[in-house]
N, C-alpha and C positions, 0 to 999 in steps of 0.2 A: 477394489472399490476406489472412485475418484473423491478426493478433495482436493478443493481449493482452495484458496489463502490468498485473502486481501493482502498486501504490504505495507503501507502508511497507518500508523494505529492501531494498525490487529498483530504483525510480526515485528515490526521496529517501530519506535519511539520518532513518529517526525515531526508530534508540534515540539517536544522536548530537543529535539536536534536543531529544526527551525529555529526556534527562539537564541540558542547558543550561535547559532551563524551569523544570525542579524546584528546580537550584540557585539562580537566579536567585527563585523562589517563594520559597523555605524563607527565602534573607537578606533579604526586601523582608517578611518577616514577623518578623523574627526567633526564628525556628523551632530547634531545638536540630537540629545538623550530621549525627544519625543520622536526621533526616526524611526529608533528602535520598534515601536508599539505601529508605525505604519509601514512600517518593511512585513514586520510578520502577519498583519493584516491580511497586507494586499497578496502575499505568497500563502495564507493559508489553508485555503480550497485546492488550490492547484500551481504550478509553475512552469512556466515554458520561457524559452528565449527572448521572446517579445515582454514578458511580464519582465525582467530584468530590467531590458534597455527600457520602461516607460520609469523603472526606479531611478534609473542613471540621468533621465531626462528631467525627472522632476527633483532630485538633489542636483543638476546641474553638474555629473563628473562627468570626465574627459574620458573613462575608458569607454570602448566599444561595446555594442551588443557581446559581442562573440565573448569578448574579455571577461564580461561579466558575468555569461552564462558558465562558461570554463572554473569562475572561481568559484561560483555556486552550487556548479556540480562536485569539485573536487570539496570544497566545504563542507557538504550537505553529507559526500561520503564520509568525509573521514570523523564526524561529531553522529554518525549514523547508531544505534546503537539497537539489538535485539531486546524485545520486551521479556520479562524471568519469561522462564518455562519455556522459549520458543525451542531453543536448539534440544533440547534435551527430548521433546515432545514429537520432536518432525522427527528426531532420530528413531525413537521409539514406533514412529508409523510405519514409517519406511523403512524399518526390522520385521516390521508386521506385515508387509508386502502390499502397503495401502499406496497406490499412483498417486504421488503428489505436485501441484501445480500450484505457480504464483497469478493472481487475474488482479492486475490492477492497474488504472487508470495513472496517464503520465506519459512524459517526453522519457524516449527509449534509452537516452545512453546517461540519465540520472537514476534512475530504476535500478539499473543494469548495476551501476557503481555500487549505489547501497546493500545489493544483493549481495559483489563481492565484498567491498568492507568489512562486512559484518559474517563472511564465510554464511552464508546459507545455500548459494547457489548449490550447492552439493545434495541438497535434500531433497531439490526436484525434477522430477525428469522432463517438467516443461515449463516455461515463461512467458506469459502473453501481455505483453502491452499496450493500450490501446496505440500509440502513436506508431509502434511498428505494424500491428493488423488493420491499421487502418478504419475500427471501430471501439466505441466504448461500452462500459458499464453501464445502463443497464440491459441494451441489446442482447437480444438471443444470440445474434453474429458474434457478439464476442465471448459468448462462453461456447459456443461451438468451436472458436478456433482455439480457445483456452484449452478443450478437452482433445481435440485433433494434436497440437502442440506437445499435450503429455502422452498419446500413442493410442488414445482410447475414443470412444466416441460418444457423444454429447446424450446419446439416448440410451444406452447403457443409466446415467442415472450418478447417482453420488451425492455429494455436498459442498455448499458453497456457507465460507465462514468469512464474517467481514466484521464491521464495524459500523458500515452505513446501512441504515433502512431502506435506502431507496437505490442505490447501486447496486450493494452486494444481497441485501435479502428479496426486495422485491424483483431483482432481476436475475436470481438466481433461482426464485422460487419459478417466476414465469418460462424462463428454460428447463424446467423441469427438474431439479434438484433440491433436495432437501436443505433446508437453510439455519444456520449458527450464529449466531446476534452474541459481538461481544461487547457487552452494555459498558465497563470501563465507568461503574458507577453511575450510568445514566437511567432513565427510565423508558420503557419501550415507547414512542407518540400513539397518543393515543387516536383511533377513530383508523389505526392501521391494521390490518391483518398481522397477527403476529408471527414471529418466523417460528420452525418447526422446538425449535430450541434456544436457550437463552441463558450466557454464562457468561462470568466475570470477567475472565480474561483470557489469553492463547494458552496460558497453562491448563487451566481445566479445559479448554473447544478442545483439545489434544487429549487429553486424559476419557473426554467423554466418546470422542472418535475412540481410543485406543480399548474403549470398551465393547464397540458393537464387534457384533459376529463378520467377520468378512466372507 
């Protein structure tokens, strides 16, 4: 059986990591202490290279796009950290003979980093990022190549666990898999379809996978 696995907020910690990079950015510049709350703003949906250089454009630093994409990625890795229950839970899948895959949204060689940082790359047999397949969440194309990626195929069936409503469940559900909502204290919106299931965090979406029949 396939699952999937959001990255950002479902298996590692990145507004908790974001937030430590920014602060750590803002004092190694000595940046005035309301940058902090607009660095992590403007980086907290998404980041790419271009989102960098318009930061470095609008504090007015010398270093380059490139410069600052480098220190962002290597920053981002190394403050990366797994949410409880991840490792222990993908381990326990992937004992269990469940194909497991990363499907998330993102520039390919920051993904890729926090992956290794935090040792998870080991747990899955495939990694789809939008910026490498050239499509995102919540496109059926990318959870086709998501499931192509781990060695299986998209109609076969499985599950897609995330964190977003509208990436990971509604576009997981519309590709036809069953969907894992990890609320992280939130409440599902209302006037949406709810996803198949709905659980606290990647320690129990693991625990509840580790319980179906494969």
């Amino acid at each position: 059986m396939l699952a999937l696995f959001d990255l950002d907020n479902t298996l590692i910690d990145r507004q908790g990591g974001l937030e430590k990079w920014a602060r750590h950015f803002v004092q190694s510049r000595s940046l005035p202490p309301t940058a902090e709350a607009v660095i992590s703003e403007r980086l907290r949906v998404r980041a790419y290279s271009v989102d960098l250089a318009e930061i470095g454009a609008a504090f007015e630093l010398s270093a380059s796009e490139g410069e600052l994409w480098r220190e962002y990625t290597e920053g981002m890795a190394g403050v990366a950290r797994c949410l409880p229950g991840a490792e222990s839970g993908l381990g326990k899948l992937r004992g269990m003979g469940w194909t497991l895959g990363v499907a998330t949204n993102g520039a390919g060689d920051i993904q890729r980093a926090k992956l290794t940082s935090t040792g998870l790359t080991r747990f899955f047999d495939g990694v789809c990022v939008s910026e490498e397949v050239g499509v995102r969440k919540p496109t059926r194309q990318f959870f086709e190549a998501a499931a192509e990626l781990c060695g299986t195929d998209l109609r076969l069936g499985g599950w897609m666990v995330g964190d977003n409503p509208e990436t990971d469940i509604e576009g997981g559900r519309a590709a036809g898999l069953h969907t894992m909502w990890i609320a992280a204290g939130r409440q599902w919106p209302t006037n949406v379809r709810s996803p198949d299931v709905v659980v606290a965090d990647v320690a129990e979406a693991t625990a509840t996978l580790s319980a179906l029949a494969l």
